[in-house]
C-alpha positions as CSV (number, residue, x, y, z in Angstrom):
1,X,2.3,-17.2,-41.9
2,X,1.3,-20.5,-40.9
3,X,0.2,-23.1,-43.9
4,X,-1.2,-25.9,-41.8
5,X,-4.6,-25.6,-40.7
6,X,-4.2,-26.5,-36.7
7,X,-1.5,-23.9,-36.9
8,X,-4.1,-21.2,-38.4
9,X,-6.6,-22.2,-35.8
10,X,-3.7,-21.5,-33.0
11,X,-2.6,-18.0,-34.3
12,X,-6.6,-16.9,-33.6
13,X,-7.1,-18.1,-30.5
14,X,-3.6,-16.7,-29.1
15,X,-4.7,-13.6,-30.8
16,X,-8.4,-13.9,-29.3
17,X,-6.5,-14.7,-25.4
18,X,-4.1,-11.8,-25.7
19,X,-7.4,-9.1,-26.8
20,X,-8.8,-10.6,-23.4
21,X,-5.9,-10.2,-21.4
22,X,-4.9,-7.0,-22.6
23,X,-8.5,-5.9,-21.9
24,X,-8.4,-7.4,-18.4
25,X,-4.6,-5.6,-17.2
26,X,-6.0,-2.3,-19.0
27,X,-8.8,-2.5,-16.5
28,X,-6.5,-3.2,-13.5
29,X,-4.2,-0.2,-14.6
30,X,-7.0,2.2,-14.7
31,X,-8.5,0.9,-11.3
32,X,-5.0,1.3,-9.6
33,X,-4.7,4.9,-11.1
34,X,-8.1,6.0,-9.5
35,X,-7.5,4.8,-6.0
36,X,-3.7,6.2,-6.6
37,X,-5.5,9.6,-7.8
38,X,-7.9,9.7,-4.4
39,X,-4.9,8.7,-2.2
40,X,-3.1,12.0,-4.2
41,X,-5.9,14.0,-3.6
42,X,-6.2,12.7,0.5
43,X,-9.6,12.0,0.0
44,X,-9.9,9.1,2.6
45,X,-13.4,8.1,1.9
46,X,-13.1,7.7,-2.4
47,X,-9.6,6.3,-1.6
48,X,-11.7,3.1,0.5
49,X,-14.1,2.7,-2.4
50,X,-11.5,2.8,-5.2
51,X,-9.9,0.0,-3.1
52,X,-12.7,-2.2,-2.9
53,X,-13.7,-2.0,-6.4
54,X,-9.8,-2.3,-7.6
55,X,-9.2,-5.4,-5.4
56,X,-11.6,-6.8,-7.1
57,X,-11.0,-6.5,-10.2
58,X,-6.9,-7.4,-9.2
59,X,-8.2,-10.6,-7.6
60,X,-10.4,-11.5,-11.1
61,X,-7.6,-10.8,-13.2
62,X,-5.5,-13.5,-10.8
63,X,-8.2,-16.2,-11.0
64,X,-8.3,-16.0,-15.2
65,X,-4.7,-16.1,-14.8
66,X,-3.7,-13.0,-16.4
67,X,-1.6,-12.3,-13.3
68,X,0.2,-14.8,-10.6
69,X,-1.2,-14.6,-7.5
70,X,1.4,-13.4,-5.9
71,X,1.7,-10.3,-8.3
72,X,-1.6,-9.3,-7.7
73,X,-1.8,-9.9,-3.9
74,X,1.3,-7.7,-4.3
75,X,-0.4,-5.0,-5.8
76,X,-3.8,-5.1,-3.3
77,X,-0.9,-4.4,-0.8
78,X,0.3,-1.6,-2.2
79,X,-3.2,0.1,-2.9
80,X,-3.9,-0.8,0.6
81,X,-1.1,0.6,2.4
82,X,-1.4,3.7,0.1
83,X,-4.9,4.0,1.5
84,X,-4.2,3.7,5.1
85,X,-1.4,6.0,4.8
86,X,-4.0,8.8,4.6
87,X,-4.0,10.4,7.6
């Protein structure tokens, strides 16, 4: 445990950043795993509004920097070509 006071300070707001970013890649994970369930399920039309909603929340995640951009352009991608892939 840290004894300097600067050092104490640090520990809560790396623990405060890590909450939010855990919080913000929990909420990508479960966005991915509903469009991948409507792509599953070959449901075209819930497949396209998972997508929009999960892109957006990928691309919010990139701009607070909890992923790079090219990670998360990565995985709009993927959702997307999952999506069209329903015949």
């Amino acid at each position: 445990m840290a004894n300097i006071k600067s050092a104490k300070k640090r520990i809560l707001v790396t623990q405060t950043k890590t909450d939010r970013n855990k919080a913000i890649r929990s909420k990508v994970k479960t966005s991915i795993k509903k469009v991948e369930a409507a792509v599953a399920a070959n449901d075209k039309e819930a497949a396209q509004a998972a997508l929009l909603e999960a892109t957006s929340t990928i691309d919010k995640a990139a701009t607070k920097g909890v992923y790079h951009k090219n990670n998360a352009s990565r995985k709009v991608a993927r959702l997307a070509k999952a999506v069209n892939s329903i015949a």
